[in-house]
C-alpha positions as MATLAB code, in Angstrom:
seq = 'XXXXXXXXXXXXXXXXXXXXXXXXXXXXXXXXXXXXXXXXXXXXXXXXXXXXXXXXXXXXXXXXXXXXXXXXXXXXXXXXXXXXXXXXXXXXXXXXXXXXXXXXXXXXXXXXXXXXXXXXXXXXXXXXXXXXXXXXXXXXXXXXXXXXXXXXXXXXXXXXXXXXXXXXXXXXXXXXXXXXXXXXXXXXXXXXXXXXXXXXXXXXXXXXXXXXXXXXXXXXXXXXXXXXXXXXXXXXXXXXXXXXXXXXXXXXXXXXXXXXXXXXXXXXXXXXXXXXXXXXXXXXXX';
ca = [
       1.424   24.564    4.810;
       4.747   25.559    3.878;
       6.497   28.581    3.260;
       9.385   27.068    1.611;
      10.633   28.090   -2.154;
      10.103   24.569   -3.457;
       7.229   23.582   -1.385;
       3.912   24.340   -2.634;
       0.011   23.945   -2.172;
      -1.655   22.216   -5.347;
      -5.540   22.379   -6.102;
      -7.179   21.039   -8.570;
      -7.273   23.854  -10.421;
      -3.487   24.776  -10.742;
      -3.024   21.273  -10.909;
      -2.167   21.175  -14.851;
       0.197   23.932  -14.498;
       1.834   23.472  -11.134;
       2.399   19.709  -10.928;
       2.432   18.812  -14.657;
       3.979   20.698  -16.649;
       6.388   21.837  -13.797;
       7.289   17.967  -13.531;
       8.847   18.482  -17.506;
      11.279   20.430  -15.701;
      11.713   18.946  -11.971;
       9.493   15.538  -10.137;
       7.177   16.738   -7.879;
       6.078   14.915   -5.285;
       2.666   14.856   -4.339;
       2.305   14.720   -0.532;
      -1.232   13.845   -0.002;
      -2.030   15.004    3.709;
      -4.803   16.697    6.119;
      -4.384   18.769    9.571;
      -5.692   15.590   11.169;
      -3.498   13.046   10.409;
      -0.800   12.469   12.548;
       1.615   10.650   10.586;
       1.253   13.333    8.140;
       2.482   15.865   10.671;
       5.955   13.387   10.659;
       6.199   13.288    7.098;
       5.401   16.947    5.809;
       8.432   17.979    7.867;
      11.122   15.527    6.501;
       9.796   16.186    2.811;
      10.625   19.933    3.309;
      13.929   19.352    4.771;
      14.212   17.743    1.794;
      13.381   19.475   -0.852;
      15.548   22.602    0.855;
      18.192   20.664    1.396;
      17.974   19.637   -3.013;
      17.602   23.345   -3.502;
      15.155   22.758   -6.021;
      16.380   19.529   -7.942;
      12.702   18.774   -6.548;
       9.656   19.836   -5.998;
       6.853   18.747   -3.560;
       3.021   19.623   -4.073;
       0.844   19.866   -0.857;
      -2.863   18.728   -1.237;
      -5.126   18.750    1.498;
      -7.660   15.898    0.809;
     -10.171   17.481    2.893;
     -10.027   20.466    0.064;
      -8.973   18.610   -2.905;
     -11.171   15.546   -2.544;
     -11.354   15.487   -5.943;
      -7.488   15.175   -7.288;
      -7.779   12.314   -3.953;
     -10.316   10.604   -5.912;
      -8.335   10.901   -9.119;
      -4.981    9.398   -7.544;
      -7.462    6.816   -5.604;
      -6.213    7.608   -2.367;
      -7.376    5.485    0.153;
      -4.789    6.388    2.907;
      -2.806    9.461    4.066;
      -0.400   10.654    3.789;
       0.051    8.924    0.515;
       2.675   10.037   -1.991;
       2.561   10.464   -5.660;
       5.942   10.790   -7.643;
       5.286   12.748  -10.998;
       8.443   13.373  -13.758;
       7.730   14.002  -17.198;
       4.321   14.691  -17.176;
       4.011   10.914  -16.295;
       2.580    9.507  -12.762;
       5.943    6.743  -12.002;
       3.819    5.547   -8.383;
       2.543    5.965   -5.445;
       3.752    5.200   -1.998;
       1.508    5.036    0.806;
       2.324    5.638    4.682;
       4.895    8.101    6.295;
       8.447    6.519    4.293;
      11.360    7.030    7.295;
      13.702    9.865    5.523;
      16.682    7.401    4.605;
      13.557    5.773    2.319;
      12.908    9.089    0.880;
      16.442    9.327   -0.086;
      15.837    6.011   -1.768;
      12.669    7.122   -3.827;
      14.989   10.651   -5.087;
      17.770    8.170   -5.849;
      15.199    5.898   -8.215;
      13.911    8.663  -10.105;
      17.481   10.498  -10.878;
      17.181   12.936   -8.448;
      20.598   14.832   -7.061;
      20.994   17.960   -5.091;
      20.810   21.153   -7.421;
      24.736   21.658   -6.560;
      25.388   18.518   -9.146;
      24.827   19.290  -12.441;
      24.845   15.848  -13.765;
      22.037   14.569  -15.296;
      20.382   11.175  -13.778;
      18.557    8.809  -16.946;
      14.822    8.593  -15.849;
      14.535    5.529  -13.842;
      11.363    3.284  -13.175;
      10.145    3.642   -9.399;
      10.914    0.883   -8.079;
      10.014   -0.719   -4.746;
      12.145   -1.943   -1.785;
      12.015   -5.437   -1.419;
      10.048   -6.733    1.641;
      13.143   -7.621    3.705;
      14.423   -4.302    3.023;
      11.381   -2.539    3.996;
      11.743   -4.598    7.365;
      15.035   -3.628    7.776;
      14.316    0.068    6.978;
      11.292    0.565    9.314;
      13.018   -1.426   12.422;
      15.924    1.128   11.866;
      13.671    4.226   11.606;
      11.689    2.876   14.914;
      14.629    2.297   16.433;
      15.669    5.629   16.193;
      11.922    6.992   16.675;
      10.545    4.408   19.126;
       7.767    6.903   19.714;
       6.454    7.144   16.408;
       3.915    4.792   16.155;
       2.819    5.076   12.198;
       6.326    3.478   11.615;
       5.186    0.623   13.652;
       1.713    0.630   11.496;
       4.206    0.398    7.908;
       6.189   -2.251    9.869;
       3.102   -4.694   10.434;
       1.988   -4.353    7.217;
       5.418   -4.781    5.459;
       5.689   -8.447    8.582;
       2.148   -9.390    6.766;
       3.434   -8.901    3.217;
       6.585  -11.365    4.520;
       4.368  -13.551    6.089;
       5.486  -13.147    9.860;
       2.435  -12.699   11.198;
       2.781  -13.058   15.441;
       5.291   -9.969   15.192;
       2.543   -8.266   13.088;
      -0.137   -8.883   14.609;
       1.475   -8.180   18.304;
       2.223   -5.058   16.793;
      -1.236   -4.127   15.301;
      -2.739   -4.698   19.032;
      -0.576   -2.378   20.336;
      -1.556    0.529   17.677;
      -3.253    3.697   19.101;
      -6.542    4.569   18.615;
      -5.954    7.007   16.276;
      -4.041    4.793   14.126;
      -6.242    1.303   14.738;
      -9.057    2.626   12.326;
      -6.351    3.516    9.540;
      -8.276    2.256    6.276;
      -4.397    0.853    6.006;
      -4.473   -1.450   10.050;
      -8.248   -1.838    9.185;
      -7.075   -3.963    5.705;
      -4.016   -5.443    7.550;
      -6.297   -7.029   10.819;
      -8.338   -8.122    7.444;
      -5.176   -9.828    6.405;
      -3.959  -11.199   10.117;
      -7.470  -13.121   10.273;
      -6.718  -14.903    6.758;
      -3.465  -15.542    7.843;
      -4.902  -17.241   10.870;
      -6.286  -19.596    8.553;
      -2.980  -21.208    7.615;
      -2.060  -22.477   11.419;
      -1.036  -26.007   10.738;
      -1.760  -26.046    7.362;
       0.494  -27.473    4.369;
       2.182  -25.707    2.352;
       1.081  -24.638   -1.043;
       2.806  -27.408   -3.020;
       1.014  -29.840   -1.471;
      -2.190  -28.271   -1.257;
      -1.325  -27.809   -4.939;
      -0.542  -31.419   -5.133;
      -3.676  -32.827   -3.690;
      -6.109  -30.474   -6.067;
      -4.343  -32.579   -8.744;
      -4.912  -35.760   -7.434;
      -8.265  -34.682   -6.677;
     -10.032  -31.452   -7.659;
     -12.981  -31.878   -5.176;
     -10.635  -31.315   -2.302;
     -12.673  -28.657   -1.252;
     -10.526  -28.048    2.373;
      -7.132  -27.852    0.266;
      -8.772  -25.399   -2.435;
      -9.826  -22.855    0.438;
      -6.915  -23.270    2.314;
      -4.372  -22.751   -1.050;
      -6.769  -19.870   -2.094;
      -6.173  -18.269    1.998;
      -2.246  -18.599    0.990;
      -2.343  -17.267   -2.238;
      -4.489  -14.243   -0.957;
      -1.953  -13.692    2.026;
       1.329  -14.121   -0.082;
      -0.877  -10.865   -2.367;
      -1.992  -12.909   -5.198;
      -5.496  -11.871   -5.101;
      -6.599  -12.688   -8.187;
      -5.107  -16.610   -8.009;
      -6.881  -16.294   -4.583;
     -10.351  -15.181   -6.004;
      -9.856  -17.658   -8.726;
      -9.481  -20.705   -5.821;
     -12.818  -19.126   -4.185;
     -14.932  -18.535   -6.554;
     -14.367  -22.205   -8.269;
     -14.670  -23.574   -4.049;
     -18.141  -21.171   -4.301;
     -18.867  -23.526   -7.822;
     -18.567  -26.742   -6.470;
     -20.512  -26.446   -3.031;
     -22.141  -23.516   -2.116;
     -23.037  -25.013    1.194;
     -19.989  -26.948    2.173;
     -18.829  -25.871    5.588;
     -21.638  -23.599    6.270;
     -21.219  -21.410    3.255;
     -18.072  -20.695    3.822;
     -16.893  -20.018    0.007;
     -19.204  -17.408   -0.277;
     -18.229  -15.719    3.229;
     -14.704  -16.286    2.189;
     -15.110  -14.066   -1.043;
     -16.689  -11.519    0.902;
     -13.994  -11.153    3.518;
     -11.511  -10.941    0.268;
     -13.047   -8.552   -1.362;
     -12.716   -5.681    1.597;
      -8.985   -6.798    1.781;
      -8.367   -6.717   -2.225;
      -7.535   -3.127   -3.608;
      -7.731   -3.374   -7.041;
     -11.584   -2.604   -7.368;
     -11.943   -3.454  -11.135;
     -10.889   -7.235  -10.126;
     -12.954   -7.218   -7.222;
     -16.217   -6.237   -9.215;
     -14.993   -9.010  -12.009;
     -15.528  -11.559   -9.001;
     -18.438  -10.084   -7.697;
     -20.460  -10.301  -10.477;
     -18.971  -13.843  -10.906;
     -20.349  -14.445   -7.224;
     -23.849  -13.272   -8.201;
     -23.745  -15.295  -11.672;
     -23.711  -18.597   -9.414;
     -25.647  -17.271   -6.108;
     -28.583  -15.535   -8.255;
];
């Protein structure tokens, strides 16, 4: 895909010796793309600007996940592109969707990356990610400069979600293309935007809180806390809410616990704590 010095195509076979033991010298980051994806074709680009521009302080690793499904099953990647930052033989995260280049900048910054032309030598640093404000602030600047690019407006609706402003997110998952509206990533978020839908007129979590302890067979303020929790991305405190709702009255409003739990689980990603509260589901249905 690239012809570049420091840009280089990764199977799984030179995997060992390309990525990981190369990252004891130099990260590598792991751009996770295919020829189809469009957002990919804006974010290849800007990470080999990069990595010339750093004239080696980096290096990134091209993997076609239509070739390589199996190192895309080992990094579970659900999206592209998806990136995967790798120093010291050690996997430090993974960042999904096509990061704006100022955020790259960021990410190099976190994990003690300079340009080859300073010699100093950056301490290892935890990735760590940008707050949801400054995500917001990020993308609106990147579209702003790129109002045609419309997988920044995709990571913009999902970061509004994660903030909880959902009319601005979900104006702006309507308006996504077609070939970005079936995006396993706008397919989770409309997942998200109907939960969030949920909380119209509804109190706020301290007093839903507040009348479960004055009476734990509030079965509308148990849902309705477990719909926040699940938006504000505490899935398992949401699960926990369900499942208990699902305990109490597997009838009440229609079956709605059970129905809930099933809508959570496609929007949860961590798969180990969604088959914990499946089989939890079947233990009381079965």
């Amino acid at each position: 895909m690239s012809a570049q010095p420091h840009v280089f195509n990764a199977t799984t076979d030179t995997f060992e010796a390309e990525v990981l033991q190369q990252s004891l010298q130099v990260p590598v980051i792991v751009d996770f793309w295919a020829s189809w994806c469009e957002p990919c074709k804006t974010l290849g680009p800007i990470l080999d600007k990069l990595a010339a521009e750093y004239h080696g302080a980096f290096k990134v690793a091209k993997v076609d996940v239509d070739q390589e499904q199996q190192l895309a099953a080992m990094f579970q990647v659900r999206s592209i592109p998806t990136l995967v930052v790798v120093k010291d033989g050690q996997v430090l995260g993974a960042i999904p969707g096509a990061l704006p280049e100022g955020e790259l900048r960021k990410v190099l910054e976190q994990i003690g990356v300079q340009p080859a032309a300073n010699e100093e030598e950056a301490e290892p640093e935890e990735l760590t990610p940008l707050s949801p404000a400054e995500q917001i602030a990020e993308l609106r600047k990147g579209i702003a400069a790129e109002p045609d690019k419309d997988e920044l407006k995709l990571d913009l609706a999902l970061a509004l979600l994660r903030s909880g402003e959902v009319e601005e997110a979900g104006g702006l998952l309507e308006n996504l293309p077609a070939n970005l509206a079936t995006d396993d990533r706008a397919v989770n978020a409309h997942a998200r935007l109907a939960f969030a839908a949920q909380l119209k007129g509804a109190p706020d979590p301290a007093a839903l809180e507040q009348a479960l302890a004055a009476d734990e067979g509030d079965l509308r303020a148990r849902h309705l806390l477990g719909v926040h929790k699940l938006v504000a991305g505490d899935a398992e405190g949401a699960l926990a809410q369900f499942i208990e709702l699902l305990r109490r009255d597997r009838a009440w409003e229609d079956g709605l616990a059970k129905k809930t739990l099933i809508d959570a689980f496609r929007v949860i990603e961590d798969e180990d704590l969604v088959g914990t509260y499946r089989r939890k589901m079947s233990a009381l249905l079965f």
